[in-house]
Backbone as CSV, one residue per row, in Angstrom:
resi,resn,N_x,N_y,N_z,CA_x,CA_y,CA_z,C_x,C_y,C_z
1,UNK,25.300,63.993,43.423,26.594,63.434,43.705,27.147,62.845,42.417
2,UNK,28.247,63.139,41.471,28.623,63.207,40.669,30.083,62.393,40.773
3,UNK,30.176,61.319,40.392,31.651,60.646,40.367,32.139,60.029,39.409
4,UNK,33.323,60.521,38.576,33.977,60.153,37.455,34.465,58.735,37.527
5,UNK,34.196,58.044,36.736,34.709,57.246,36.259,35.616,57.138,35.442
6,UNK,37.209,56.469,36.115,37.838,56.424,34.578,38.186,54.962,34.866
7,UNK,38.224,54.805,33.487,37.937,53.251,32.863,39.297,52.631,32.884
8,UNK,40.322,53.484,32.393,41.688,53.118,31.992,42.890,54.085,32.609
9,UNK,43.964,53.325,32.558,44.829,54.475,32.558,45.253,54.691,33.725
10,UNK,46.582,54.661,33.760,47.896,54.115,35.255,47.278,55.766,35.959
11,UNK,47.273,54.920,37.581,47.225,55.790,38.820,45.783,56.061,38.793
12,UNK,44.244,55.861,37.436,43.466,56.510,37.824,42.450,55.122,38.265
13,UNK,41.261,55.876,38.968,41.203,54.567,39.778,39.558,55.344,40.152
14,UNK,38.722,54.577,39.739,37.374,55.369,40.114,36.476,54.319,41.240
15,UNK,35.458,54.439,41.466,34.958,53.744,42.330,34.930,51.974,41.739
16,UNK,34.851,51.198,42.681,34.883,50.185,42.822,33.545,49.486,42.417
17,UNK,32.920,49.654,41.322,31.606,48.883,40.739,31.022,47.816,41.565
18,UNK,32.003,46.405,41.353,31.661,45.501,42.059,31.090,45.176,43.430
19,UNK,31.577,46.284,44.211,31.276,46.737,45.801,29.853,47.630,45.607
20,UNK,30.031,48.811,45.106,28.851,49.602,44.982,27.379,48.553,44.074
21,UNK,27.323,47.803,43.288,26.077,47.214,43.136,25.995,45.874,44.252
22,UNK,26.837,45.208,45.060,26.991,44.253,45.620,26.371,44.974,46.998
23,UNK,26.381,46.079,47.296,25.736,46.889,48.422,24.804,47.552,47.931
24,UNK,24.130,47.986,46.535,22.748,48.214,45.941,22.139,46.588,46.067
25,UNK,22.792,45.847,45.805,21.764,44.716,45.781,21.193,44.066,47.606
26,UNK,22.268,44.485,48.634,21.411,44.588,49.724,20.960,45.761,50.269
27,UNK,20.478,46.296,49.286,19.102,47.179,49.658,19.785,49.466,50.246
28,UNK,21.532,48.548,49.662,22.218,50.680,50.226,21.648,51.205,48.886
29,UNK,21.082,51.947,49.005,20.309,53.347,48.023,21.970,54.337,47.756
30,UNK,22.485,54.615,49.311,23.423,55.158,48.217,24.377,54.890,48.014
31,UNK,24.988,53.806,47.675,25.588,53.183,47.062,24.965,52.181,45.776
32,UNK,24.001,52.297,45.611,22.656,52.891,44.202,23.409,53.817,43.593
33,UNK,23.294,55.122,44.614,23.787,56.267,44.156,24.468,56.798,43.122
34,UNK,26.133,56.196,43.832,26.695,55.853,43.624,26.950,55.570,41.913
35,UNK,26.609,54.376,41.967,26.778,53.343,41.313,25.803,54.036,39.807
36,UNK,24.769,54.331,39.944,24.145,55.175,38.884,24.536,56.341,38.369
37,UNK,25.828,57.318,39.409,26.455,58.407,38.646,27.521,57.707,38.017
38,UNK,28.642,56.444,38.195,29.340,56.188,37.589,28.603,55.662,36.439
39,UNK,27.629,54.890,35.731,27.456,54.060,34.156,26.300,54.650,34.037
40,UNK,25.266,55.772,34.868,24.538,55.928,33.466,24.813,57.024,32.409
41,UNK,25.845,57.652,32.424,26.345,58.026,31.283,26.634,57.432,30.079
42,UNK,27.681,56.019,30.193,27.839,55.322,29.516,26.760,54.516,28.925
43,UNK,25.162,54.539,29.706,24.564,53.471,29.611,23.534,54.620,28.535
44,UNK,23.586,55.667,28.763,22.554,56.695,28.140,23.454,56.893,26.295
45,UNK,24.587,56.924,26.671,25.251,57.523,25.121,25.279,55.934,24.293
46,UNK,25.323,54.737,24.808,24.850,53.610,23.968,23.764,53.396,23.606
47,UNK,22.775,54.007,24.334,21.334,53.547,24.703,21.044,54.939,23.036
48,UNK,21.516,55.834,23.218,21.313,57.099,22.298,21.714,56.869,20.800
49,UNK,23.088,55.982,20.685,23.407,55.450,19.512,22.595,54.040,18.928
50,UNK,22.100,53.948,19.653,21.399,52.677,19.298,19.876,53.323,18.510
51,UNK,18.645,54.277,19.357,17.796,55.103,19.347,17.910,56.028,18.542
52,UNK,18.693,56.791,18.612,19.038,58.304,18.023,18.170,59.523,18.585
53,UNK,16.468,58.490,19.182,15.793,59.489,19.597,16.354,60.383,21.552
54,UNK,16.662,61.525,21.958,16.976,61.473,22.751,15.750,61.650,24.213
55,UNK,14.675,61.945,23.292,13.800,61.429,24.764,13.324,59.662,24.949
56,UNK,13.663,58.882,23.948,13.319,57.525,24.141,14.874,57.195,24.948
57,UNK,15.534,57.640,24.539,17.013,57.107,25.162,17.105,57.383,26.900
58,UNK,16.435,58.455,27.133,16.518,59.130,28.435,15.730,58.024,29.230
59,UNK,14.559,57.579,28.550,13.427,56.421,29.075,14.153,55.205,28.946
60,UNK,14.747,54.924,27.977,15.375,53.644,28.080,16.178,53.360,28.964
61,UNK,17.009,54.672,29.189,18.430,54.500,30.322,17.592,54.398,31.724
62,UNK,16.638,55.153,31.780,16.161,55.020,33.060,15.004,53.926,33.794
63,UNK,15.397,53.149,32.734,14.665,51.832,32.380,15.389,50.540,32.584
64,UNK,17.168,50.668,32.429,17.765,50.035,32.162,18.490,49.955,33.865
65,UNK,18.582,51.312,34.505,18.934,51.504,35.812,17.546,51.066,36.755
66,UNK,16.950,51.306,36.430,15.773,50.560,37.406,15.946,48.809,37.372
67,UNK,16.474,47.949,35.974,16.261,47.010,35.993,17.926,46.605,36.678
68,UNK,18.523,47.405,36.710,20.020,46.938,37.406,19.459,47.370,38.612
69,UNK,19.318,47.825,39.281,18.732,48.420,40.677,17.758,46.574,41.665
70,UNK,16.656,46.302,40.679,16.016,45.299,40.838,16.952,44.006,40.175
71,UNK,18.027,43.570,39.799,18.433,42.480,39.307,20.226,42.387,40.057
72,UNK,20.224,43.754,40.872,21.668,43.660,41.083,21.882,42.069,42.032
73,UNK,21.360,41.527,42.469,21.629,40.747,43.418,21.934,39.273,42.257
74,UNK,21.319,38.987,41.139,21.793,38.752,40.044,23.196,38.527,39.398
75,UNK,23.586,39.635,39.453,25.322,40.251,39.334,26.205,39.226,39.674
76,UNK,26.877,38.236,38.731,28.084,37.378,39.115,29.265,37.921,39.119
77,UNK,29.881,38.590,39.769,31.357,38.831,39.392,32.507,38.168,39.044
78,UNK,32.397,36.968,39.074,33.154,36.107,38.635,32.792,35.701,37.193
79,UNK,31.966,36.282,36.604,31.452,36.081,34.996,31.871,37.324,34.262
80,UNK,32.595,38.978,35.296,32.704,39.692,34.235,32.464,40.855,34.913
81,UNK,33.139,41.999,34.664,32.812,43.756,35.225,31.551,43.635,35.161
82,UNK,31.243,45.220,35.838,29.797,45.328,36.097,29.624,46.309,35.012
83,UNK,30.206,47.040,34.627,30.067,47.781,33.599,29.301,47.362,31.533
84,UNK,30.406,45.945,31.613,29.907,45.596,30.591,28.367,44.792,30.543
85,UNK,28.417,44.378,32.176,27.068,43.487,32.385,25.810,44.772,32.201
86,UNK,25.889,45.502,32.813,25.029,46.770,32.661,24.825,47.307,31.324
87,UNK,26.152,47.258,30.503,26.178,47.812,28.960,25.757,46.936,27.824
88,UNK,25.459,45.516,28.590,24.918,44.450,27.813,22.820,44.538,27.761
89,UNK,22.781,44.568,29.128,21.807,45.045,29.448,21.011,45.995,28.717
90,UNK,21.419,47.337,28.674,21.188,48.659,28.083,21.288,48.276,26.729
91,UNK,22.124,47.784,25.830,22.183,47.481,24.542,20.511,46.786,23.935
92,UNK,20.719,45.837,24.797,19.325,44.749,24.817,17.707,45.716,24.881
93,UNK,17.998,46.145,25.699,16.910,46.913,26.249,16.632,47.600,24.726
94,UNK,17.877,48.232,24.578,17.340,49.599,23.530,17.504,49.130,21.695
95,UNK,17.497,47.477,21.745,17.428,46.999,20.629,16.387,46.508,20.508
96,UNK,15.608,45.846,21.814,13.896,45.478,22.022,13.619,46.615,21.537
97,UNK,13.386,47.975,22.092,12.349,49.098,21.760,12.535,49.322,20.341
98,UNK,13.604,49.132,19.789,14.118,49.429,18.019,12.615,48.535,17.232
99,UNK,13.331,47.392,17.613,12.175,46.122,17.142,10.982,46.140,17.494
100,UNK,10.997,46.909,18.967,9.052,46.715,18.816,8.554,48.381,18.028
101,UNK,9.285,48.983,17.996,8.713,50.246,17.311,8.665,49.793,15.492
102,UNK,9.491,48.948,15.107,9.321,48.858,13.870,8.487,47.465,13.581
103,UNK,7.946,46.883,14.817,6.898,45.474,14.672,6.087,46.769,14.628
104,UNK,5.499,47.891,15.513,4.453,48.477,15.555,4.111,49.448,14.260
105,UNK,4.858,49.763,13.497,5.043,50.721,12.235,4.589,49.540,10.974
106,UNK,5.200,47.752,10.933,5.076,47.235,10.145,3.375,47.062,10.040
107,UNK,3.028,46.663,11.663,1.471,46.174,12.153,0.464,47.434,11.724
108,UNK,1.214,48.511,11.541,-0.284,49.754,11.193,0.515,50.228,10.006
109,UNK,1.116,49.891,9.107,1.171,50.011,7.775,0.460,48.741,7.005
110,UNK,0.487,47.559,7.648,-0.255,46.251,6.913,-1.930,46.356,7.052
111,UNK,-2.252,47.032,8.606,-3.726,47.502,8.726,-4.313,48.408,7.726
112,UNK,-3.070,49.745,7.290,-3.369,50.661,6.394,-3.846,49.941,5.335
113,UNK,-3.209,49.242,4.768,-3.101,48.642,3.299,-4.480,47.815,3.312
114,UNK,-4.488,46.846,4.321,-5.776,45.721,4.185,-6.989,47.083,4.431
115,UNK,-7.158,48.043,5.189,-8.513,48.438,5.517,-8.723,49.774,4.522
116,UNK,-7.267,49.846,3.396,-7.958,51.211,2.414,-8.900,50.150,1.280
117,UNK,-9.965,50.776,1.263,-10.737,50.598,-0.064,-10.844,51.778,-1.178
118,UNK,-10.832,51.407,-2.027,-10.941,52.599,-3.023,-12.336,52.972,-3.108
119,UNK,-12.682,54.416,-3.204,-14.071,54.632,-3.188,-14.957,54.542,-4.161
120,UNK,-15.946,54.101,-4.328,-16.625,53.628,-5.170,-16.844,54.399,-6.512
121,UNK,-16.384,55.967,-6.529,-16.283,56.952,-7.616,-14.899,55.854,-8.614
122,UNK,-13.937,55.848,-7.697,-12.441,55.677,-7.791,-12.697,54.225,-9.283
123,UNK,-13.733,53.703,-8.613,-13.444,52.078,-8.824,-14.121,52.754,-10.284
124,UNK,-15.497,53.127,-9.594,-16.640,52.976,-11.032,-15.712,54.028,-12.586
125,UNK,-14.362,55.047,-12.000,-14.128,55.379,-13.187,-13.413,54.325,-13.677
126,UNK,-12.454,54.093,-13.250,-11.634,52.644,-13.724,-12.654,51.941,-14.727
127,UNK,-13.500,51.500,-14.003,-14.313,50.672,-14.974,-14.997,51.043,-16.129
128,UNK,-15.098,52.086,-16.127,-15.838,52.647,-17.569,-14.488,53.299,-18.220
129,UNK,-13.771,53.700,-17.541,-11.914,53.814,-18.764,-11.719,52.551,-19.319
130,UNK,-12.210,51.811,-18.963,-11.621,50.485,-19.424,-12.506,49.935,-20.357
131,UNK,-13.869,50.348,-19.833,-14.750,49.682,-21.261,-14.923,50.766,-22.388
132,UNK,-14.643,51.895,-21.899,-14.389,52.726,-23.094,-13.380,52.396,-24.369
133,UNK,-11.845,52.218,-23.713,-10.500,51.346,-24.471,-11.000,50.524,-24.957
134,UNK,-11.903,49.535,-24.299,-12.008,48.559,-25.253,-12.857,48.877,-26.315
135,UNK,-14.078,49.622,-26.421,-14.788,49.794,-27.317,-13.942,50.553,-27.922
136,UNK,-13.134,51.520,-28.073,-12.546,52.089,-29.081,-11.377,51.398,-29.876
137,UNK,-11.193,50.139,-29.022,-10.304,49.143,-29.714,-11.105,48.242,-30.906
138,UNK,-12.283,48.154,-29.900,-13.571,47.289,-30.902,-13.918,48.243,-32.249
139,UNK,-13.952,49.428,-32.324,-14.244,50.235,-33.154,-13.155,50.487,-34.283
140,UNK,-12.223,50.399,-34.109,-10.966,50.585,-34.619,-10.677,49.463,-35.436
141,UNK,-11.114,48.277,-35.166,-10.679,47.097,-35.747,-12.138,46.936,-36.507
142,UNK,-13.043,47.528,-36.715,-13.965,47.794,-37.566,-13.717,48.425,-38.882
143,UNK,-12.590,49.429,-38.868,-11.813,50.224,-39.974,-11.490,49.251,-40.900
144,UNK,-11.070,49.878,-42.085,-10.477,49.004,-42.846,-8.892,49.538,-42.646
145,UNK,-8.305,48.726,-42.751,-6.815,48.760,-42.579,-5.649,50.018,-42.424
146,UNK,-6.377,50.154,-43.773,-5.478,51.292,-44.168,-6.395,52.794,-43.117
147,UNK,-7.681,52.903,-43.129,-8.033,53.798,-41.963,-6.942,53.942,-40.797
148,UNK,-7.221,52.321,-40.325,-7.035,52.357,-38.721,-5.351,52.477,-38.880
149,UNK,-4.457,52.379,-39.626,-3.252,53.102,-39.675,-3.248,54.404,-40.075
150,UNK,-3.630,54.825,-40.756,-3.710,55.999,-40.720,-4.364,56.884,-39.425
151,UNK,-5.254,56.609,-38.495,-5.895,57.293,-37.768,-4.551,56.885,-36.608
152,UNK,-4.510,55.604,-36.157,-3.100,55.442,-35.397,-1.885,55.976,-34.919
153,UNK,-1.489,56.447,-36.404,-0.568,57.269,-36.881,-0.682,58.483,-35.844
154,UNK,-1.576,59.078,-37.013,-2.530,60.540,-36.641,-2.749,61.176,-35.036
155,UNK,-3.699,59.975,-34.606,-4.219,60.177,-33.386,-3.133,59.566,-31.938
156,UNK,-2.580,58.342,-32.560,-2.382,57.473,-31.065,-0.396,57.834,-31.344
157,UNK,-0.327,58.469,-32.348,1.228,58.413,-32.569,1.788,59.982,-32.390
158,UNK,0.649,61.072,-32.618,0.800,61.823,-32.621,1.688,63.036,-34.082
159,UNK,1.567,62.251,-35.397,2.233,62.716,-36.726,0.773,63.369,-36.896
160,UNK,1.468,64.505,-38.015,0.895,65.226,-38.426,0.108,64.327,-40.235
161,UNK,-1.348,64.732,-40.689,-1.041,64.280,-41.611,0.232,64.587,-43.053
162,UNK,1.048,65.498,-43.188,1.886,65.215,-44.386,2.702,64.287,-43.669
163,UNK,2.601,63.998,-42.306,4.182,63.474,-41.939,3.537,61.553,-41.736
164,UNK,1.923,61.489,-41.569,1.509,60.447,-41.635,1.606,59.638,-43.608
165,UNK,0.771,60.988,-44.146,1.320,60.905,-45.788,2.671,60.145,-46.321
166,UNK,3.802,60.899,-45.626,4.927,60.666,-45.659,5.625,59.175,-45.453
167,UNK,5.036,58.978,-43.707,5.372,57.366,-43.457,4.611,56.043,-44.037
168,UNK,3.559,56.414,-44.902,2.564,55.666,-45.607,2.939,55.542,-47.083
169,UNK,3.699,56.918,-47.531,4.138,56.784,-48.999,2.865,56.674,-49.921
170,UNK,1.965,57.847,-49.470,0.723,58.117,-50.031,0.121,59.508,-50.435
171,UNK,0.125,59.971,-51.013,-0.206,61.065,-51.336,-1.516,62.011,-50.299
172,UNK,-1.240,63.301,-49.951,-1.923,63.881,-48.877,-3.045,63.658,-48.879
173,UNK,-4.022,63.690,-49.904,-5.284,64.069,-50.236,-5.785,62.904,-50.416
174,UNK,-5.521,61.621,-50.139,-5.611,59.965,-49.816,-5.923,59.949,-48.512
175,UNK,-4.804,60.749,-47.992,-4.968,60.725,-46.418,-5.536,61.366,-45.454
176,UNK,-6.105,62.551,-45.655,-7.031,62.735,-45.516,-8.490,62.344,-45.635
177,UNK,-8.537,61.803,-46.676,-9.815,60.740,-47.101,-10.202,59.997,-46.289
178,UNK,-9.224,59.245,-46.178,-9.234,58.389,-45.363,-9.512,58.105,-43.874
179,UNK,-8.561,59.060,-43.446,-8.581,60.319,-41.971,-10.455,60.362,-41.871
180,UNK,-10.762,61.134,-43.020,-12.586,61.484,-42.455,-13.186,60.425,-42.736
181,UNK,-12.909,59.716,-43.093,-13.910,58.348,-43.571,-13.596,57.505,-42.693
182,UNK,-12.313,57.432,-42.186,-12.326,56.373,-40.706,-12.686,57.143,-39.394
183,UNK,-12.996,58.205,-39.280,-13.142,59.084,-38.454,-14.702,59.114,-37.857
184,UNK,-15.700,59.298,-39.460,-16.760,59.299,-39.383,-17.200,57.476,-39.206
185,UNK,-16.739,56.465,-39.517,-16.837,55.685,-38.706,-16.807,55.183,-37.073
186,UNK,-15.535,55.393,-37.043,-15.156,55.380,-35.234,-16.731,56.347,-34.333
187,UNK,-17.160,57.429,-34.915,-17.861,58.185,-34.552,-19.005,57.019,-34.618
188,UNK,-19.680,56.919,-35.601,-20.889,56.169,-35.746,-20.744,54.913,-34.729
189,UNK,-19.599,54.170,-34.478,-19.510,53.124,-33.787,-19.328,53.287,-32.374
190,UNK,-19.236,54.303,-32.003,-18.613,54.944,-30.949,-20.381,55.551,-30.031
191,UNK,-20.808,56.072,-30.929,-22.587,56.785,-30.831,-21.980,58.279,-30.233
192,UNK,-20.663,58.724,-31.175,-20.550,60.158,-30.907,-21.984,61.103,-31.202
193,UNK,-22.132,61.634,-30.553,-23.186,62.826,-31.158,-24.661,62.339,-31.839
194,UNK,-24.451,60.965,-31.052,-26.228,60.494,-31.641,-26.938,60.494,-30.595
């Protein structure tokens, strides 16, 4: 049983809300009926803009008519249409489920976070990258000066030696020298190849 509602607009004139839940609330089913083909349309396309999902919206609306069904006796008419009381309703309803779906998304993303551990491979490389850096920092500052710029250059800057030559204002064959002689240090301090 299907009955239009129109809301507005001279001569049109749809069922009488106030009567139809005022006779759902003593117990007429169809005038329930009724009363559920005129607003749950309206109560489903708010309930849908609110959601976006359309099978949570379908649950919500039919969530929202069960609780007008059980609360019609509730219903002041002297506080206001039944339409907006119902559309207040439905709003509510489908702004709780918003909020508890994103309390429930916040609650098992904070579980995620507290219960990942990194696995013990994960951790133990970390920790030896790190004491490696440092020993090659420790090793480096073992150089004499002019080495550990030059190897800097070279290695951590990525210049070529004429172009390390170049930014040093040293002649190639210095820098190179230098290059293997801080090189073969870092090595010895390092226990490359011993």
């Amino acid at each position: 049983m299907n009955t239009v509602v129109h809301l507005s607009g001279p001569g049109r004139r749809g069922p009488d809300l106030k009567e139809l839940l005022a006779k759902a609330a003593r117990g007429d089913q169809d005038a329930f009926s009724r009363l559920y083909d005129a607003v749950a349309g309206p109560v489903l396309g708010l309930v849908r803009r609110v959601l976006r999902d359309p099978a949570q919206s379908e649950e919500v609306t039919q969530e929202v008519m069960f609780e007008v069904w059980r609360t019609a006796a509730r219903y002041q008419p002297d506080r206001g249409e039944v339409l907006p009381w119902v559309l207040t309703m439905a709003h509510r309803r489908a702004v709780d489920r918003v909020r508890a779906a994103q309390a429930a998304a916040d609650r098992d993303h904070r579980e995620a976070a507290r219960s990942h551990t990194p696995a013990f491979d994960e951790v133990a490389e970390q920790v030896e990258n790190r004491l490696e850096r440092e020993q090659v920092r420790r090793c480096l500052k073992a150089l004499t000066e002019l080495q550990r710029e030059s190897v800097t250059l070279a290695y951590y800057r990525g210049y070529s030696y004429p172009e390390v030559a170049d930014l040093l204002g040293t002649p190639l064959g210095t820098i190179k020298t230098r290059m293997r002689d801080g090189l073969i240090r870092l090595r010895d301090c390092l226990g490359v190849g011993s």
